[in-house]
C-alpha positions as CSV (number, residue, x, y, z in Angstrom):
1,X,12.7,-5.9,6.9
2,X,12.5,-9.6,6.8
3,X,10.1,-11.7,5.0
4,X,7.5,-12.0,7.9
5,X,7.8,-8.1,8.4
6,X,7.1,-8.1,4.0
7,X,4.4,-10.6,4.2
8,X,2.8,-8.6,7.5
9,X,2.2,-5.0,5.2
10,X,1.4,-6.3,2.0
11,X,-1.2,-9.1,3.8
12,X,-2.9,-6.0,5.5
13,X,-3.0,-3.3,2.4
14,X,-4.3,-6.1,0.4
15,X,-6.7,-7.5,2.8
16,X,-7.6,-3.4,3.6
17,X,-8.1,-3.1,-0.2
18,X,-10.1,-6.2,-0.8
19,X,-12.5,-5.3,2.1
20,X,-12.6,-1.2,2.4
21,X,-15.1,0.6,0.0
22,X,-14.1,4.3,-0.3
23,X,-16.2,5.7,3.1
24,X,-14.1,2.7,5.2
25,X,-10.7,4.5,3.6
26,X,-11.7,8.1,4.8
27,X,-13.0,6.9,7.3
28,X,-9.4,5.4,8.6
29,X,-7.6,8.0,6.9
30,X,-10.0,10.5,8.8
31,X,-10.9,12.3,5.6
32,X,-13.4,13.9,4.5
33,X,-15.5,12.0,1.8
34,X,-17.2,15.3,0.4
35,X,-13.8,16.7,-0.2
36,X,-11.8,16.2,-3.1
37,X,-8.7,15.5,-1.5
38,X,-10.3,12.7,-0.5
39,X,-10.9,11.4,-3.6
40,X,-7.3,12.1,-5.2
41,X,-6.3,10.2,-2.0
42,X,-8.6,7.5,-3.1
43,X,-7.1,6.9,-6.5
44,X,-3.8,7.4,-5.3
45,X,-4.3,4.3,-2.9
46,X,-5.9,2.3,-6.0
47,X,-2.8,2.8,-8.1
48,X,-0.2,2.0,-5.2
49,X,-2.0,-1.6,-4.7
50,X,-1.9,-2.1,-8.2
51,X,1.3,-0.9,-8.3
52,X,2.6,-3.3,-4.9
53,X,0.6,-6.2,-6.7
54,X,2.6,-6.0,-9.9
55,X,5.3,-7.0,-7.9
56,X,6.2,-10.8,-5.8
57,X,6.9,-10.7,-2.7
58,X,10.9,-11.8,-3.4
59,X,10.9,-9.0,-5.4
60,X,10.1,-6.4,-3.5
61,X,12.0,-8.1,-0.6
62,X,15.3,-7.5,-3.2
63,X,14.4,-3.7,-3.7
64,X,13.7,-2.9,-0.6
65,X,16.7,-4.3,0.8
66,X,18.6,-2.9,-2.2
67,X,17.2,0.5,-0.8
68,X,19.0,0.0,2.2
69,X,22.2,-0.6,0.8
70,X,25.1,1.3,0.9
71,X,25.4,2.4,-3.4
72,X,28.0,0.5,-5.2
């Protein structure tokens, strides 16, 4: 992934996560909101954009490419 590829996902799950209340999510997701799957779901999405924004985008450029490296 280059930068622009980078910049492209974490613009959208933050711009997603700054403008989607929980119906928009299950809606998208196609999930049920009565379900509690859906909430789990829910959370889990809240604590992987905290989790992404604890992070700069150089950062998680050099682990993701790290990723894809051959282990020394």
């Amino acid at each position: 992934m280059d930068n622009q590829q980078i910049n492209y996902l974490l613009v959208g799950i933050c711009t997603f996560h700054w403008n989607a209340d929980f119906h928009k999510f299950c809606e998208v997701c196609n999930f049920d909101p009565e379900h509690a799957y859906s909430h789990k779901k829910w959370q889990e999405w809240q604590q992987l954009v905290s989790a992404i924004k604890a992070f700069d985008q150089n950062t998680l450029i050099k682990l993701i490419e790290a990723g894809h490296s051959p282990a020394s």
